[in-house]
C-alpha positions in Angstrom: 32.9 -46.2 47.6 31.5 -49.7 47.3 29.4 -50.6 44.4 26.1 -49.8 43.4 24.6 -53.2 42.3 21.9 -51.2 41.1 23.4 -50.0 38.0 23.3 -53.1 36.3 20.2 -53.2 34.2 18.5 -55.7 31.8 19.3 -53.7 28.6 21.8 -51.4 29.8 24.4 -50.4 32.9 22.8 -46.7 33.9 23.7 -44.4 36.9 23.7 -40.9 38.5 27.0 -39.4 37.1 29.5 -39.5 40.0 27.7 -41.6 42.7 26.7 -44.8 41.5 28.6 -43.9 38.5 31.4 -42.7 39.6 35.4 -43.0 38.7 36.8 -46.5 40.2 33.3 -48.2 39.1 33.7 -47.1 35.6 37.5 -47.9 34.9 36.7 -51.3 36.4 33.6 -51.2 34.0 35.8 -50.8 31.2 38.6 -53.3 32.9 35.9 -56.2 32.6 34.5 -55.3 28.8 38.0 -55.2 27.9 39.1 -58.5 28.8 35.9 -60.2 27.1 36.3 -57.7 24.0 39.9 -58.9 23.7 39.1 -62.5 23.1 37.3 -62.2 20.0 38.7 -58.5 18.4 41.0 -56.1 20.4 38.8 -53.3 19.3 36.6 -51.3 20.4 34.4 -48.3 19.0 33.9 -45.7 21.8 31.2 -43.0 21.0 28.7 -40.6 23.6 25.9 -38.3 23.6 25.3 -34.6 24.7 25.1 -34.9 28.1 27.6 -32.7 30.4 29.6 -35.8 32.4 29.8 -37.9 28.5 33.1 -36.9 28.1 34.6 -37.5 31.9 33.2 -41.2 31.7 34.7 -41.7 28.2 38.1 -40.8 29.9 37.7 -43.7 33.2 36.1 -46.4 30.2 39.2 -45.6 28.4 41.5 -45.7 31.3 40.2 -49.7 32.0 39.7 -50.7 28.5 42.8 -50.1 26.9 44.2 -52.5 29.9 42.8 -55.1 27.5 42.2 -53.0 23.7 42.4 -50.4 21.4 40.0 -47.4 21.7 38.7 -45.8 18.6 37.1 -42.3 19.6 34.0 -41.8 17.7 33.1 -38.4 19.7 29.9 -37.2 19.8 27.5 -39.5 18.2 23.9 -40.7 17.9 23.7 -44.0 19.5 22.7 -45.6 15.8 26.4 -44.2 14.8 27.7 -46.7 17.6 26.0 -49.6 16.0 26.9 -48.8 12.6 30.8 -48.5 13.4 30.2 -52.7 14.3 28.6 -54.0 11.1 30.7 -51.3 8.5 34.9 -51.4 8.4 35.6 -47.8 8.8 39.0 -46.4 7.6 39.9 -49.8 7.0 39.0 -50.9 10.9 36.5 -53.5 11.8 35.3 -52.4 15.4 32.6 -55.1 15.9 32.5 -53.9 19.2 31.0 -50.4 20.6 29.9 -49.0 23.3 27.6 -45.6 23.1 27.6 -43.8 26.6 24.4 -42.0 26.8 21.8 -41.6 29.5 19.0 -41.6 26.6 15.8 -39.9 27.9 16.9 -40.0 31.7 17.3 -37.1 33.4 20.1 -34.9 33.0 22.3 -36.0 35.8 22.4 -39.7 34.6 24.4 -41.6 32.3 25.1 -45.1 31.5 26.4 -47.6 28.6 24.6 -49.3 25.8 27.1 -52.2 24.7 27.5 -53.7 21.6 30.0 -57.2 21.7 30.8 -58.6 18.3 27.9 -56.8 16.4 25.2 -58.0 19.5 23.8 -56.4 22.8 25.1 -57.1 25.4 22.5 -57.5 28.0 20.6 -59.9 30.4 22.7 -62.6 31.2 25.7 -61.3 30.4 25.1 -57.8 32.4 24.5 -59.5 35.5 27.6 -62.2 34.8 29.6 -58.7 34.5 28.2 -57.4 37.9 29.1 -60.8 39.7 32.7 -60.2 38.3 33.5 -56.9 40.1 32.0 -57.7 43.4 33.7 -61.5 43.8 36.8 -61.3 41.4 37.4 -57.6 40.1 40.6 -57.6 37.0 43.1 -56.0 38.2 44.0 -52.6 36.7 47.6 -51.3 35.3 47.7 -47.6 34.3 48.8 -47.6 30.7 49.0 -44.5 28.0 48.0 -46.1 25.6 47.1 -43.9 22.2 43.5 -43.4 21.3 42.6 -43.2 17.8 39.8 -41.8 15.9 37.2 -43.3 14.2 35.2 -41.3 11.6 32.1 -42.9 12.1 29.8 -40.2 11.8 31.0 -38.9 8.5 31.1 -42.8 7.4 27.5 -43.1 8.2 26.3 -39.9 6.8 27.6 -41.3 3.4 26.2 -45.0 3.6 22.5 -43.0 4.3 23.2 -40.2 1.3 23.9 -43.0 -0.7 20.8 -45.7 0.2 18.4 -42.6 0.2 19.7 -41.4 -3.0 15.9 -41.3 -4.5 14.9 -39.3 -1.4 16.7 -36.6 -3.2 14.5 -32.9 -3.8 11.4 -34.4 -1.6 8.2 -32.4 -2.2 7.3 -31.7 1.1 8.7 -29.7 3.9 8.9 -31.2 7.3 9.9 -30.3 10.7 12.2 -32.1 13.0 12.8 -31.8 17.1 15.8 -33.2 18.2 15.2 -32.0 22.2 18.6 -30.9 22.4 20.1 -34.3 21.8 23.1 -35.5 19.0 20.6 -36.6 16.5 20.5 -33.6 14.5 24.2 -34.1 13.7 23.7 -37.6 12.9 20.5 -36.3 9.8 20.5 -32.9 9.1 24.1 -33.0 6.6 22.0 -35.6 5.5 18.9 -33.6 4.6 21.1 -30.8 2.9 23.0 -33.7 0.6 19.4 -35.2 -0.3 18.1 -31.3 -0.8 15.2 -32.2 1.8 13.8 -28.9 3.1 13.4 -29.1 6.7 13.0 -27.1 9.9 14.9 -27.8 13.6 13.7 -27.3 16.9 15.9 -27.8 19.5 18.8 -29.2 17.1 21.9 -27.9 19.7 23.2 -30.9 22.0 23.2 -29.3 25.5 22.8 -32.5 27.8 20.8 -30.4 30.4 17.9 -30.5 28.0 16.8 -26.6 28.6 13.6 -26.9 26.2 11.7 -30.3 27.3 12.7 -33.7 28.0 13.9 -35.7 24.8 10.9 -38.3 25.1 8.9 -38.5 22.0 6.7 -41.0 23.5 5.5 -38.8 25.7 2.6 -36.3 24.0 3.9 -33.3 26.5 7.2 -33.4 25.1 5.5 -32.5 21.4 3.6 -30.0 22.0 6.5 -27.3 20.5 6.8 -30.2 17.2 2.8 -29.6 16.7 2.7 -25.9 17.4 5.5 -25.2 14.9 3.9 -27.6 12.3 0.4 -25.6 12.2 2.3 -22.2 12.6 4.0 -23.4 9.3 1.5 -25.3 7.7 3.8 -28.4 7.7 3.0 -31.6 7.3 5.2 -33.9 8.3 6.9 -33.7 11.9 9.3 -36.1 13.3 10.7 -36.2 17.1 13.3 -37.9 18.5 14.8 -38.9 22.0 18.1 -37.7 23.6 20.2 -40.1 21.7 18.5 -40.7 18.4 17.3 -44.3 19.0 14.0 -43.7 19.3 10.9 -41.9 17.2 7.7 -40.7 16.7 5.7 -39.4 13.7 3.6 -36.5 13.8 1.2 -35.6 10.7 -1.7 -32.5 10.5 -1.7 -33.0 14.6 -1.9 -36.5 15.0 0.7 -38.3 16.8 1.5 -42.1 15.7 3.1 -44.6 18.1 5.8 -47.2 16.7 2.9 -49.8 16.9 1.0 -48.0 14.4 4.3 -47.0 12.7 5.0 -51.1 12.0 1.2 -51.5 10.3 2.1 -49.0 7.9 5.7 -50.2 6.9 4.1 -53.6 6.8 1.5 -52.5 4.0 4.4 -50.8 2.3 6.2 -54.3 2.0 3.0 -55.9 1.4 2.4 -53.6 -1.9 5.6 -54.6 -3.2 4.7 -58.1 -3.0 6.7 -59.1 0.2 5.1 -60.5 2.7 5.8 -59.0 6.1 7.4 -61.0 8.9 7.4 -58.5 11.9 8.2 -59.0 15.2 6.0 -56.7 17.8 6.5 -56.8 21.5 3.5 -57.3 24.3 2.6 -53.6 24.6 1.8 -53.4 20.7 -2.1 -53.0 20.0 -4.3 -55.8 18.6 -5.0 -53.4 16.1 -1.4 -53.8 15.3 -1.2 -57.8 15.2 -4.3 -58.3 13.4 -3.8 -55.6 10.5 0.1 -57.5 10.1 -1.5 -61.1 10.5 -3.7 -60.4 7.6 -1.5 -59.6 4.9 2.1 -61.1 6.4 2.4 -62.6 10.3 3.4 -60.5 13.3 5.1 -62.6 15.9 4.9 -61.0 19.7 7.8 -61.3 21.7 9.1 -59.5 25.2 9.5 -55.8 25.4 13.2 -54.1 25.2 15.1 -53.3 22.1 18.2 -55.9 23.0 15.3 -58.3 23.0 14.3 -57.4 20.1 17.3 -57.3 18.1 17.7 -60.7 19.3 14.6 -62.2 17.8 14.7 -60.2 14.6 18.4 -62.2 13.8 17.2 -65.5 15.3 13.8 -65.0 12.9 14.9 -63.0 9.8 12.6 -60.7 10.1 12.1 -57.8 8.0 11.8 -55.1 11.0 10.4 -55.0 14.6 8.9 -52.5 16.3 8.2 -51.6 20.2 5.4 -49.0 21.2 7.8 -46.6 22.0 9.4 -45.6 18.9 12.1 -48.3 18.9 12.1 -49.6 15.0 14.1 -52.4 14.0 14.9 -52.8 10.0 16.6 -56.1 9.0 15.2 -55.6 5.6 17.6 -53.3 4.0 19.6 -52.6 6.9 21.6 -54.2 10.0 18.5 -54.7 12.4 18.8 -52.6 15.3 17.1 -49.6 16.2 18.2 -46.4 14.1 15.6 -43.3 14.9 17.6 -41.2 11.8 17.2 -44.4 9.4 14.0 -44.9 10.6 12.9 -41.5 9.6 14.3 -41.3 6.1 12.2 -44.9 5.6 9.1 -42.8 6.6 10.0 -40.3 4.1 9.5 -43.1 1.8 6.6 -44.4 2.5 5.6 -40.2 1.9 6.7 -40.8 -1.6 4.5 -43.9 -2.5 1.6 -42.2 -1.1 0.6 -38.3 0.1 0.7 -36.9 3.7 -3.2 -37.1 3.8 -3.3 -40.6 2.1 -1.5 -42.4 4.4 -3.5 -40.8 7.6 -6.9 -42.6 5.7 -4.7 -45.4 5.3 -4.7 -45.5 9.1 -7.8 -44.1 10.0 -9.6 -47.3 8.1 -8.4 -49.9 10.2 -10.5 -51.0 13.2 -11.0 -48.5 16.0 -10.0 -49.1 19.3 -9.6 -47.4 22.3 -5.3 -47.7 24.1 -5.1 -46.4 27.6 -1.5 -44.8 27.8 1.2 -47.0 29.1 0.5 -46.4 32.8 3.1 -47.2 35.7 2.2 -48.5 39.6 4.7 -48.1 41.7 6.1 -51.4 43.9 8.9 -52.7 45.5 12.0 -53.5 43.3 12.3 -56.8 44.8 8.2 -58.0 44.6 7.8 -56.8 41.3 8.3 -60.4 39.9 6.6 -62.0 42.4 3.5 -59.5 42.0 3.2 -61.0 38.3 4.1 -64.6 39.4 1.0 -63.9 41.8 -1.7 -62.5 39.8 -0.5 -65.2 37.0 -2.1 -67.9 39.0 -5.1 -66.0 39.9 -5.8 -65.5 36.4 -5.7 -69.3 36.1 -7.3 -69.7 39.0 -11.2 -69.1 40.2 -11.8 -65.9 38.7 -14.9 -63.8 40.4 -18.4 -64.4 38.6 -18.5 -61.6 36.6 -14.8 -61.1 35.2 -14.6 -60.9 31.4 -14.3 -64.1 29.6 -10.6 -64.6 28.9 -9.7 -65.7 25.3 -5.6 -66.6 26.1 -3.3 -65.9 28.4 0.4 -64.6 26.9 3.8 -64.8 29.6 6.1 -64.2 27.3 6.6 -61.1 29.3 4.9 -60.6 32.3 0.7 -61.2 31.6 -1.0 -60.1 28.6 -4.9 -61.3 29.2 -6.2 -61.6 25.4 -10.3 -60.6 26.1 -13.0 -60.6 23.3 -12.7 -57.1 22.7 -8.7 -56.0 23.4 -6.4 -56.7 26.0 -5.2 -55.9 29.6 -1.2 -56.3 29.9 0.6 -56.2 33.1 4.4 -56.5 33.5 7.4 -55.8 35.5 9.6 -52.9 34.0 13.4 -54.4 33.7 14.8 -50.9 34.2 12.4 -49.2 37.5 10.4 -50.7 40.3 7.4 -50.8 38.9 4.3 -52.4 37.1 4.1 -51.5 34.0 0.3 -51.5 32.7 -1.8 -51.1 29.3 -5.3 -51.7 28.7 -7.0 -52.1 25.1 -10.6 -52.3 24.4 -13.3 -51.7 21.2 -14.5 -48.7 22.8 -13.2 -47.0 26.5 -15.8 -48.2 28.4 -14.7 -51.7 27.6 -10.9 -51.1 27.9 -11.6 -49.5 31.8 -13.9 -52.7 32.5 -11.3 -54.3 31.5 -8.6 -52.7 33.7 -11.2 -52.8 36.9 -11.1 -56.9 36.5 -7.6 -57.3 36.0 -6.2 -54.8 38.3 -8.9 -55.9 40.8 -6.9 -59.4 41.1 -3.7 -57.6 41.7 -2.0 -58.0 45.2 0.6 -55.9 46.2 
């Protein structure tokens, strides 16, 4: 079967199980890691999530990696587990590399493979570099029996969180967690029982065919059950989390709060204990967002993706990032990548310095305005660019008479057009063929003027 050149994404390599992803393209997968893993540490930490096929593709990644390294099984993890295993010697190993295999919030019959080389992602560049490999000058492959060992990541990561959220311990409120049937409950609940946290689970079983709803948290559908069983129980605090625990979203007395909204109130948390916030956001992050950050610390916007943004927050020093989604970064106390379980014990916190209701005024003071939803158009994989290299220069070209007045014009990542009153973005998703779209404005009427003019100039 020849290969799919499709699989080869910007932040990841993702497939359907056993067509694009099937057993010669993943041995030679893990031929090519192996060979570039082996030139800096012949290790690697090998973890994967709840989906069905997990467990086949760990067995062809093996079979080409340990051509070139040894393979320490982490079993069943949350992706954060994978990341850990490369910045903490565990059982006196050093794996600075990992790869997680996980399909995240993709439908059930795809996978892929989030990689980690010498405690960085491995993406862009490098991904593509990888894909020019197999088609023009595949390694060759030797079958070898090589032992794999075990790596007790999980249990080493349960203890470095028991111990850093040592004051978490007997929290006064309850709160209620959904998991959507992916691995993150076993990556926090022993956590929650060590810390005596009282807490509810929906959905805490891995079963990679996701029976309940799809493990999306960014997605307001997929929290209805979370809100339902929060006002049934008069909780309030409820936390969600996607398929493979990188990603979150925090739900209090029925509102939902994205991870731009997340980032303002981690900044003020900072700010009160006299740090000044250095945050990097990424161009789907509200104005609300950047302006509440500017005015007590600085918020730098960069492009959207969490290898990109684990990237910046090295190269900067940063004390966290944050994407829209639920992606959060914390560099602060932490390693700087994306941890939904970490993530959710440092909200705790911030429950601590101030009560459930106290923080939602916190919020509800800042300026109002009104966020369409991230909205996708559907285009051709290979225009997409072009599309944003085209309305580009009509944006800095002759606009019609009665287009808004622009303020700047951001392409750090695709176009973000900075009006008066918000912002209209328009970029080109790395991972589908699509535009990806979000409008802000002071009030909706201005936000949909505002998507009328700048859609208006699109040509596709």
């Amino acid at each position: 079967m020849p290969l799919d050149p499709s699989i080869f994404r910007e932040y990841d390599i993702r497939g359907i199980f056993n067509k694009s992803l099937n057993e010669p393209c993943v041995r030679q997968i893990g031929l090519e890691l192996g060979k570039i893993m082996a030139q800096t540490c012949p290790k690697v930490a090998l973890g994967y999530d709840a989906r069905t096929h997990s467990p086949t593709l760990f067995q062809w990644l093996k079979s080409g990696l340990e051509n070139f390294v040894e393979v320490y099984d982490m079993g069943l993890v949350p992706t954060p587990v994978a990341y850990f295993a490369t910045f903490n010697p565990i059982d006196n190993t050093h794996t600075p590399h990992s790869i997680m295999i996980t399909g995240s919030h993709n439908p059930p019959e795809y996978n892929g493979f989030k990689i980690t080389l010498d405690q960085k992602p491995f993406y862009g560049q490098a991904i593509q570099e990888l894909k020019e490999q197999m088609l023009k000058a595949p390694t060759p492959y030797t079958q070898k029996s090589a032992p794999t060992h075990t790596l007790n990541a999980k249990e080493a990561y349960h203890a470095y969180l028991i111990n850093a959220f040592a004051h978490l311990q007997n929290f006064p409120y309850k709160i209620a967690l959904d998991f959507g049937n992916g691995v993150g409950a076993i990556g926090l609940e022993p956590v929650l029982r060590a810390l005596n946290i009282k807490f509810d689970s929906l959905y805490s079983t891995p079963d990679g065919t996701f029976p309940n709803h799809h493990p999306d948290p960014s997605e307001a559908k997929n929290l209805k059950d979370l809100q339902a069983h929060m006002q049934a129980h008069q909780i309030p605090i409820g936390i969600a989390f996607d398929g493979d625990a990188d990603r979150v979203a925090l739900l209090t007395r029925g509102r939902i709060y994205a991870g731009d909204e997340l980032a303002i109130l981690f900044a003020k948390s900072l700010a009160q204990k006299g740090i000044k916030p250095l945050v990097i956001g990424e161009v789907k992050c509200s104005q609300v967002m950047y302006n509440a950050i500017n005015a007590i610390g600085q918020a730098i916007m960069y492009k959207t993706g969490h290898s990109n943004l684990k990237v910046k927050l090295k190269e900067t020093n940063a004390h966290f990032a944050a994407e829209m989604s639920g992606h959060l970064f914390f560099n602060d106390r932490y390693f700087g990548y994306d941890d939904a379980l970490y993530a959710c014990l440092r909200l705790l916190e911030l429950f601590l310095e101030q009560a459930p209701n106290t923080l939602e005024e916190s919020l509800k003071n800042l300026p109002y305005s009104y966020k369409t939803p991230e909205e996708k158009i559907a285009v051709k994989e290979e225009e997409k660019f072009e599309i944003i290299e085209r309305l580009k220069e009509s944006l800095r070209g002759q606009l019609p008479q009665n287009f808004p007045p622009i303020v700047d014009l951001i392409d750090i990542d695709g176009i973000r057009v900075v009006f008066k009153d918000g912002f209209a973005l328009v970029r080109a998703s790395n991972t589908t063929p699509t535009l990806v779209t979000r409008f802000e404005g002071k009030d909706e009427e201005s936000a949909q003027a505002y998507k009328q003019a700048v859609l208006g100039l699109l040509n596709y």
